[in-house]
N, C-alpha and C positions, 0 to 999 in steps of 0.2 A: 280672702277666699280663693283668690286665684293659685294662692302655692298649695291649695289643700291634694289636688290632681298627683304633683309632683312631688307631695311626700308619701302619699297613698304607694307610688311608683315604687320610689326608693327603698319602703320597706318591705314590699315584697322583692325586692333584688334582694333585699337584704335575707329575707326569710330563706329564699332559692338556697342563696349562698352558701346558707349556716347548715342545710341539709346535705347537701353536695361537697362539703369538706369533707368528712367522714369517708364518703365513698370513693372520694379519689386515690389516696395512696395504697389501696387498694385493687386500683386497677391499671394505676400504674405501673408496677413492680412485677416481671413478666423472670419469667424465668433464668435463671443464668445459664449462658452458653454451656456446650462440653468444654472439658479443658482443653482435651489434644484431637485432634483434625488431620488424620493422614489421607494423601493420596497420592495409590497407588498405580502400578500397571504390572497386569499379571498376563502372561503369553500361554498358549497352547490351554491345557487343562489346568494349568496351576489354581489350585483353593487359593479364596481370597479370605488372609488371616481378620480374624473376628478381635474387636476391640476389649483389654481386658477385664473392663467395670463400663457403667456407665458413660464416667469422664471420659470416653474416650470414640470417635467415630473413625471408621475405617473406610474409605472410598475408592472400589477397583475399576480401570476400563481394561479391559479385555482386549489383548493385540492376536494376534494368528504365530503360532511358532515360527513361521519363518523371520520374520520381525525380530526375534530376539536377540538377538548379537550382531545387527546393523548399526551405524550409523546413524541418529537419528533425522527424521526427512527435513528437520529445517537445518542442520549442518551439511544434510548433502547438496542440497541445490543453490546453485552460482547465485549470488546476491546480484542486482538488477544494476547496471552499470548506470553511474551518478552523474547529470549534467547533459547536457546537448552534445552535437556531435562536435568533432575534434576542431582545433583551430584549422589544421591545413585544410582540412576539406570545406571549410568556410570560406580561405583564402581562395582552395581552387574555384567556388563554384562563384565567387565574385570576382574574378578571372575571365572566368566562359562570360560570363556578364557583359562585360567591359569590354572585350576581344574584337566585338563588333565595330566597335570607334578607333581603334587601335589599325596602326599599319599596319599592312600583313594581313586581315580579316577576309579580303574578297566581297564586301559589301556595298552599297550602296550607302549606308547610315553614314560613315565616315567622311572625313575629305582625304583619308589618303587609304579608304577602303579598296582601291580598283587595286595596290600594287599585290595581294596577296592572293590574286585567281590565277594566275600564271604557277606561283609557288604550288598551289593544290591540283592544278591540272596535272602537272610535274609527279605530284607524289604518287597522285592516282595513277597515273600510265607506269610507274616502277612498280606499284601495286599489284599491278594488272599481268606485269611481265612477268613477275615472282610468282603468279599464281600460276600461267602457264609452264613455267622453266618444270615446278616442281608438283606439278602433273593433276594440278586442282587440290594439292596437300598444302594448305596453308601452314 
């Protein structure tokens, strides 16, 4: 008595079933596409030519006359340059970095930072005289 539930079940899946075949490849089966699929771009007033049956869809976007005999806007603008910046400019700014510890710097950071204040005192006073000689015309 207990399987009585679950054949009751079964044969109405089954009845569902046998009604709903019929119907399906019927709603299945949708249209066929057109055959040919143009699209186009038509400038200024140009008519946009009509497909010649059915199988056929014609698709215009409309430019402005002056547009027609450019260049088009993805071949004219510079492609975006690829990668980080250059190696040298890497190496100098890990240079400037570094320059601090380095003799010659004028810094405190270093142990041989003190010889490099004399050398910039030096550049700045020829600096200074250049800009007078040549009358504040750098």
């Amino acid at each position: 008595m207990k399987d009585f539930p679950v054949m009751r079940l079964s044969m109405s899946m089954a009845l569902i079933a046998a009604t709903l075949v019929p119907v399906m490849p019927a709603l299945a089966q949708p249209e066929p596409p057109p055959e040919r699929i143009f699209n186009l771009i038509v400038y200024g007033d140009d008519p946009c030519p009509k497909g010649k049956d059915d199988s056929e869809i014609v698709v215009c976007a409309r430019k402005p006359e002056s547009e027609r005999y450019r260049i088009p806007k993805k071949l004219r603008e510079k492609p975006a340059v690829a990668g980080g910046p250059g190696w040298g400019s890497q190496v100098a700014t890990m240079e400037q970095v570094q320059r601090q510890t380095l003799p010659g710097s004028c810094s405190a950071i270093g142990s041989n930072g003190f010889t490099g204040c004399t050398a910039q005192m030096l550049q700045q006073w020829f600096a200074e005289r250049r800009m007078q000689q040549s009358k504040g015309e750098p």
